[in-house]
C-alpha positions in Angstrom: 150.3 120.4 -24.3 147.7 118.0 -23.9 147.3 116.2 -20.4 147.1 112.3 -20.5 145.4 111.0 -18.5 145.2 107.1 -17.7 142.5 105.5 -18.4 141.3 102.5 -16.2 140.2 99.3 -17.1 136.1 97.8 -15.9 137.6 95.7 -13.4 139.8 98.4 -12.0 136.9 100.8 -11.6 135.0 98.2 -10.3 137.2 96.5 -8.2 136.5 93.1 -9.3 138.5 90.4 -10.6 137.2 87.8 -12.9 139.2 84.7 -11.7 142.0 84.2 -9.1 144.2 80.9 -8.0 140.5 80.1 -5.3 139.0 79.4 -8.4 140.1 76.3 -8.7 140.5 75.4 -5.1 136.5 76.6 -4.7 135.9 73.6 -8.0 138.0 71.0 -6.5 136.1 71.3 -2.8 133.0 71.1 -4.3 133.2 68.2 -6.3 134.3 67.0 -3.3 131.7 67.9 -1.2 129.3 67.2 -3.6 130.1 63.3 -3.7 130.1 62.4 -0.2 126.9 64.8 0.4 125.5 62.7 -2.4 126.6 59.2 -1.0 125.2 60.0 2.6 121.8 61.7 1.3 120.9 59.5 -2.1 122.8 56.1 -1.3 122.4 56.1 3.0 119.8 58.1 3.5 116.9 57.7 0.8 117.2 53.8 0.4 115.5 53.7 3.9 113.1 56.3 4.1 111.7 57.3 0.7 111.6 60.5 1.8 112.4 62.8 -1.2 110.9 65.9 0.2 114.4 65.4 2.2 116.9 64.5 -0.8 115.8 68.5 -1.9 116.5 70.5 1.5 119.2 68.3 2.0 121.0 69.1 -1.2 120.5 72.8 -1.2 121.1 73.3 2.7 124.6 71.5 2.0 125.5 73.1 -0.7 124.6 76.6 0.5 126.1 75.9 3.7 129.3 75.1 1.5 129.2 78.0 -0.6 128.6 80.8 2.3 131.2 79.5 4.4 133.6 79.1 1.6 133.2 82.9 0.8 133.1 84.4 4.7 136.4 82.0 4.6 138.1 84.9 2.2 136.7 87.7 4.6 139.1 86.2 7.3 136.6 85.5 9.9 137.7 84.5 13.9 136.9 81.4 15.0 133.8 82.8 17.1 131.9 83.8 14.4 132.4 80.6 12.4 131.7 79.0 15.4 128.0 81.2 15.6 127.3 80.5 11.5 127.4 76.7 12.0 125.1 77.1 15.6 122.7 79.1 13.3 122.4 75.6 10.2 122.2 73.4 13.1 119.5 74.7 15.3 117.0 75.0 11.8 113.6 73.9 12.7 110.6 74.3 10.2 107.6 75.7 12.2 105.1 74.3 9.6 106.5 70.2 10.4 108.8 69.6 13.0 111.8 67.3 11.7 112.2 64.2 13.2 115.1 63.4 15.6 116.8 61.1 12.5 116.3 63.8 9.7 117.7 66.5 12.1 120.9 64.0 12.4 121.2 63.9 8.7 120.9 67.2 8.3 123.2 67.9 10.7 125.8 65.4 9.1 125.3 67.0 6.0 126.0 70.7 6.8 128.9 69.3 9.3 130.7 67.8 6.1 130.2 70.9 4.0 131.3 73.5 6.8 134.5 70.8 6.8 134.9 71.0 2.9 134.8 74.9 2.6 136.6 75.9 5.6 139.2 73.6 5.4 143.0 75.2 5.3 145.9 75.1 3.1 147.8 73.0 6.0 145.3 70.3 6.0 146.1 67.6 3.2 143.8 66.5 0.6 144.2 63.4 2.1 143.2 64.6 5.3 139.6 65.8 3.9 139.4 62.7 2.9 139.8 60.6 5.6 137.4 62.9 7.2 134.8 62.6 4.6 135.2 58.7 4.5 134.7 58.5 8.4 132.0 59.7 8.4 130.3 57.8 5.3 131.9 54.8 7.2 130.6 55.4 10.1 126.9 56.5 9.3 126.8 53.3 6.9 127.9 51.1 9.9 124.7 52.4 12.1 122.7 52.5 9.6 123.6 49.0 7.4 125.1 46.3 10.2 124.6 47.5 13.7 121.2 49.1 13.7 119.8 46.3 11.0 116.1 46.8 11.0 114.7 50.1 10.4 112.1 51.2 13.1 108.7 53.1 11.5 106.2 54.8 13.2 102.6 55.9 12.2 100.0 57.8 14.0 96.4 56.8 13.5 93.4 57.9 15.3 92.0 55.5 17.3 88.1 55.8 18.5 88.3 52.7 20.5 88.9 54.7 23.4 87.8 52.3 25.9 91.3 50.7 25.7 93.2 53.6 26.4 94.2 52.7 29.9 97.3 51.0 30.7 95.6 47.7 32.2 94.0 47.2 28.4 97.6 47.5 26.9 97.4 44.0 25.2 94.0 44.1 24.4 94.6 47.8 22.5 98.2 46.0 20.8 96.0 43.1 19.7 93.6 45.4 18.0 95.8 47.5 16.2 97.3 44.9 15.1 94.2 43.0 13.6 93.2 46.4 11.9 96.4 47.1 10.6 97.9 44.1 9.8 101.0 45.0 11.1 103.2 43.1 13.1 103.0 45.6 16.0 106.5 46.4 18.3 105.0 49.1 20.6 102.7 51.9 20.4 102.0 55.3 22.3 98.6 57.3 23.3 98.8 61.0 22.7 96.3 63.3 22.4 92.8 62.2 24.1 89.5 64.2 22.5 86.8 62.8 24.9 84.1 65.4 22.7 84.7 62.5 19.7 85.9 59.5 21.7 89.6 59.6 19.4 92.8 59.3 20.5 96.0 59.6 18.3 98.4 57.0 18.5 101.5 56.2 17.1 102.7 52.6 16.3 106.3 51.2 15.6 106.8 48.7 13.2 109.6 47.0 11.3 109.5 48.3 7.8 111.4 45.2 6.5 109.0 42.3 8.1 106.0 43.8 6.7 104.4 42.6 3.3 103.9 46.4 2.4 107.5 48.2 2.3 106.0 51.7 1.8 104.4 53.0 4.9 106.9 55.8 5.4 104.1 58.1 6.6 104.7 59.9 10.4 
């Protein structure tokens, strides 16, 4: 008598399965995620700095932030090492160009709302998320549109003038770089000295907005 023996499907040999109820749940968060991200990074964000260098790491930082903590979520991870993952996004430097203090707040916004999106439980409401998503929105759009009005830039130049390095020259050196520039001057800090070339960099801060050119958005 012949034996029979059962044969087993792909996906049982493999252990995989091709969709499950997270599916949908792993759609619906990141549409989610993917409009606020988009209304902090393309319509608060980019308006003010022109930076689109930014609008790309921003983008694929959230969204892989999103994604990787959405699938450790289904491994049942403690709160410890969720806790480690988001130290490890936030602390990201870039060794080649050091992000400035406002970018690293972005970015830290950014992965903050994701980590929020994707780890989110079943006991917290849809409603919830949203309230959390629209405070922060609110609340970045506040600092950025009413309360902190006029958007501070800086600029370094190298300066050879070096004669007017010293603090009791501070007006003369503001007058200057003003007259060269043609920039309506707030303040301005020395840094490096190279006496071998009589240069010094400096940076200046400027209103963006009271200038007649609107695109100086260089460090």
């Amino acid at each position: 008598m012949p034996l029979s023996i059962p044969l087993k499907s792909f996906e049982e040999v493999m252990n995989l399965t091709w969709m499950d109820d997270d599916f949908y749940t792993l759609l619906m968060r990141m549409t989610i995620n993917l409009v606020f991200t988009t209304i902090i990074i393309r319509y608060l964000y980019y308006p003010l700095t022109k930076r689109k260098d930014y609008l790309f790491t921003y983008y694929l930082i959230g969204m892989i932030t999103f994604l990787l903590c959405f699938g450790l979520k289904k491994l049942d991870i403690d709160t410890g090492m969720g806790l480690g993952l988001f130290a490890i996004f936030g602390i990201i430097r870039y060794r080649t160009n050091p992000i400035e203090i406002k970018e690293m707040t972005y970015l830290f916004v950014v992965i903050g709302i994701s980590v929020v999106n994707s780890l989110a439980s079943n006991k917290i409401s849809l409603a919830e998320m949203a309230l959390i998503n629209v405070s922060v929105v609110a609340l970045t759009y506040g600092l950025e549109y009413l309360w902190l009005i006029k958007h501070e830039t800086r600029k370094t130049i190298v300066y050879e003038r070096i004669d007017l390095i010293k603090p009791d020259n501070y007006d003369e050196m503001m007058t200057d770089l003003e007259t060269r520039t043609g920039l309506s001057i707030n303040r301005f800090e020395v840094g490096k000295i190279n006496f071998l070339d009589d240069t010094a960099q400096v940076r200046i801060y400027y209103y963006a907005d009271d200038q007649a050119f609107s695109d100086y958005n260089g460090q």
